[in-house]
GUTIGU-244733 format. One record per residue (C-alpha): x, z, y. Coordinates in steps of 0.25 Angstrom, whole numbers, padded with zeros to 4 digits, always signed. Each point is the difference from the previous one (the first is absolute). Last residue first. Layout:
BEGIN
XZY
...
//
This chain:
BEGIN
+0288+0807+0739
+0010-0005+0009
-0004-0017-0002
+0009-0010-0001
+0000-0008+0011
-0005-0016-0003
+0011-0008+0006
+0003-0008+0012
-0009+0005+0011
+0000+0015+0000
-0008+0004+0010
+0002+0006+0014
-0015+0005+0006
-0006-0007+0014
-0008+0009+0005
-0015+0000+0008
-0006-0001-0017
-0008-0014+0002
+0006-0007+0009
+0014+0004+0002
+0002-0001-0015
-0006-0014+0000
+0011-0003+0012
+0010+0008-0012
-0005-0010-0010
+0001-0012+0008
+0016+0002+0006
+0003-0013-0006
+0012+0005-0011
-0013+0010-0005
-0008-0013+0000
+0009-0008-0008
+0004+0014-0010
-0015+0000-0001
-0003-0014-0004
+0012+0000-0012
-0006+0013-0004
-0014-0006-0003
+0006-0012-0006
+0009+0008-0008
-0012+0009-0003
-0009-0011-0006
+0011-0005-0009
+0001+0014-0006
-0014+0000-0002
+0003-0010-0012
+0011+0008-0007
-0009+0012-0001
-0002+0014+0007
-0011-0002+0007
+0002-0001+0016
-0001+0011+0011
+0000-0002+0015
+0010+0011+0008
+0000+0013+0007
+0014+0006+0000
+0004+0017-0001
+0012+0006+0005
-0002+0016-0005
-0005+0010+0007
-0003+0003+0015
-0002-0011+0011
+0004+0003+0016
-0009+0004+0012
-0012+0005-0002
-0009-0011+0002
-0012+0000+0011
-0014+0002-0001
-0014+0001+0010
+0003-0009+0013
+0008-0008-0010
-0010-0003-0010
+0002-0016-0003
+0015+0002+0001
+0001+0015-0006
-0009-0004-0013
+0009-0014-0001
+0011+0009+0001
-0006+0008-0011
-0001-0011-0009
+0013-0005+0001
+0007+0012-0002
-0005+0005-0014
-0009+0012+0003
-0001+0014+0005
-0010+0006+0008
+0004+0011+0009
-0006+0014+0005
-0012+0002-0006
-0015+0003+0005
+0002-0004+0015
-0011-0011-0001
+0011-0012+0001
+0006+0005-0012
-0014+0003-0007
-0003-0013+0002
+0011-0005-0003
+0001+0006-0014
-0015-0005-0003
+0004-0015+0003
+0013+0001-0009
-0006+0001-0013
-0005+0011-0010
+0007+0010+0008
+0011+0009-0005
+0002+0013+0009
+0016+0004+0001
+0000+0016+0004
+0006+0009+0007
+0011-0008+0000
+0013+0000-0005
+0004+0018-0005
+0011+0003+0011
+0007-0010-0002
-0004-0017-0006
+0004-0003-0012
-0015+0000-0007
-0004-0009+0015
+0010-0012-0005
-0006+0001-0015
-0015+0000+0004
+0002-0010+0010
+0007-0010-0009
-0011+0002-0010
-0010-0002+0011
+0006-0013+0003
+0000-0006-0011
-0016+0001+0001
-0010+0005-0011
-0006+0011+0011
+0004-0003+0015
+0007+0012+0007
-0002+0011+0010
+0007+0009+0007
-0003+0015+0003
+0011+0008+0008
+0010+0007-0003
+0011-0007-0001
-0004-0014+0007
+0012-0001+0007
+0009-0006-0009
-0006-0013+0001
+0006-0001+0016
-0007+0003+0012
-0009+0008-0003
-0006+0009+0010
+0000-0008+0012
-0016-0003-0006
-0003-0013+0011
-0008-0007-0009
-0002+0004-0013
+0008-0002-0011
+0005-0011-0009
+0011+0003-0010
+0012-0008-0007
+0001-0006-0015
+0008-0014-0003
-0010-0012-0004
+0008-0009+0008
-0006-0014-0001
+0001-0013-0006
+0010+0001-0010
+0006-0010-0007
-0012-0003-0012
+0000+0011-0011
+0000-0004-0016
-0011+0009-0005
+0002+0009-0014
+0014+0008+0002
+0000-0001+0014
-0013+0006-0001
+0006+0011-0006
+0011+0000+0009
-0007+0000+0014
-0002-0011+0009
-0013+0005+0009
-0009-0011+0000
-0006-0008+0011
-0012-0006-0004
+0004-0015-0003
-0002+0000-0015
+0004-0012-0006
-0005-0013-0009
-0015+0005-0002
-0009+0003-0013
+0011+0000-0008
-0003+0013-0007
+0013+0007+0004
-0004-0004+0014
-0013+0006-0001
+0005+0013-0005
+0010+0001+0011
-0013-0001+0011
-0013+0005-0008
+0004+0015+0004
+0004-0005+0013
-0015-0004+0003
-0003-0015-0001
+0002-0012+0011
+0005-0013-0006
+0005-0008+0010
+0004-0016-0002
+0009-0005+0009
+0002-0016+0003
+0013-0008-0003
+0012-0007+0007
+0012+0008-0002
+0003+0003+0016
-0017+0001+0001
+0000+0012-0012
+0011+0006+0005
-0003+0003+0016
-0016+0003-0004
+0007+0010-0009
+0007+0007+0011
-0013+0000+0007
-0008+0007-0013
+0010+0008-0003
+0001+0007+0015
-0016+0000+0000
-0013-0008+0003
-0009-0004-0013
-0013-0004+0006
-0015+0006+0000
+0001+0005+0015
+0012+0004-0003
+0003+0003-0017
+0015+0008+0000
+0013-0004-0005
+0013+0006+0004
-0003+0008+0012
-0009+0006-0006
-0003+0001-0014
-0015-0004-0003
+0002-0014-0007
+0006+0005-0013
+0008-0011-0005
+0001-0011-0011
+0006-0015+0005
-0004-0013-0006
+0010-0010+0006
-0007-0014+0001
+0003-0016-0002
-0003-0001-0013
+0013-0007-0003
+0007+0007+0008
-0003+0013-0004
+0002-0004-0014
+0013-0004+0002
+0002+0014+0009
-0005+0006-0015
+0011-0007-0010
-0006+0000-0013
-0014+0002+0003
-0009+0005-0011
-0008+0010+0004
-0002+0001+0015
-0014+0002+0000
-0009-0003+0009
+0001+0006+0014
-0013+0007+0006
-0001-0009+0014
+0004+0004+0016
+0003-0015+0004
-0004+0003+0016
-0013-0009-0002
-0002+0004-0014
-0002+0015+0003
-0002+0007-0013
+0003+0015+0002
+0003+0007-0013
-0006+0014-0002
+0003+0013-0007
-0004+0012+0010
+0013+0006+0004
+0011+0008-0007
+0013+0004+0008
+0014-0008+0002
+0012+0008+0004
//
């Protein structure tokens, strides 16, 4: 869901955005994090709604519903910000203690990353322009041309929802080097629908509602957005606190206000258990 940007790592002492050092060697990570004082978080800083730099500071769902964790457990919050390509690598290398991106949880990076609860729904739906009365459901892009995000999730589940689709799908699915270019060619009258994970559409339809709207209802599998983690004894103990602050402010009513706020919806989550993942 991520693409590539110029590799850069903002330094803002006065919000606490720093390189992290290395985390070799800690036995117990939220230990360690209480002991220095910080959590050092890796993330791709253009993501809207999630995380995005305005006017030169991190806004974003994440970055909120962060804000609520850090201060309930008593310590500051470092951001790394790199393209995604750097992203998993960079947690692998230690260089942070988590990923805060929201990440589709599938089963091969089950299979490396441990995943947080969720913190969003990644499941697929379309945007389309405003006021087109000719679709109003995902099935009634037949025959029309659709367009998709190269390198995403959700182009895979695009591709294999409009392949079933009668008489022929679409006329055709266009892949786009990133989500910008396939707004504005939705907004221009060039394609039909957009598709992308439901989230960041509806943000698109809340900050652009005199241009898109949703389609109603999802398509493909149910897919969660979550935080990833090494897969290591030690950053399990830094995921029990994360999950431990998420189930409070899930039980609170914060994450669904956050919800509101940033994406116009509030989504259902699972809020007990990491789900596992359909494909």
């Amino acid at each position: 869901m991520k693409f590539g940007h110029l590799a850069r790592v903002v330094a803002l002492l006065t919000v606490g955005y720093v390189v992290a050092p290395s985390m070799a060697g800690a036995q117990d990570l939220m230990a360690d994090i209480k002991k220095r004082g910080t959590i050092n978080f890796g993330t791709e800083l253009h993501y809207a709604p999630f995380e995005f730099l305005k006017d030169g500071e991190p806004v974003g769902f994440d970055i909120d519903l962060l804000k609520l964790i850090t201060d309930d457990l008593g310590v500051k919050s470092n951001y790394t910000d790199l393209p995604w390509a750097s992203v998993l690598p960079g947690l692998e290398a230690k260089k942070f203690d988590m990923v805060t991106a929201g990440t589709t949880i599938t089963k091969a990076r089950s299979e490396r990353y441990l995943f947080t609860l969720p913190i969003g729904n990644g499941t697929v739906g379309f945007v389309k322009r405003k006021g087109d009365t000719s679709i109003n459901k995902p099935d009634d892009v037949v025959g029309k041309v659709i367009g998709g995000v190269k390198g995403s999730q959700q182009l895979k589940t695009t591709e294999e929802y409009v392949a079933k689709l009668p008489n022929g799908g679409v006329k055709e699915l266009k892949i786009y080097v990133n989500s910008t270019e396939a707004y504005s060619d939705l907004a221009a009258g060039r394609i039909s629908a957009v598709s992308g994970a439901l989230p960041n559409i509806a943000y698109l339809a809340k900050t652009r509602p005199d241009e898109f709207e949703l389609v109603p209802q999802t398509f493909g599998p149910p897919a969660y957005l979550a935080w990833v983690l090494r897969k290591d004894a030690e950053s399990e103990t830094l995921r029990k606190a994360i999950n431990a602050e998420l189930a409070k402010l899930n039980k609170a009513g914060k994450v669904k206000e956050l919800q509101e706020k940033w994406f116009g919806v509030a989504m259902e989550l699972p809020t007990e258990n990491v789900p596992e993942p359909m494909f």
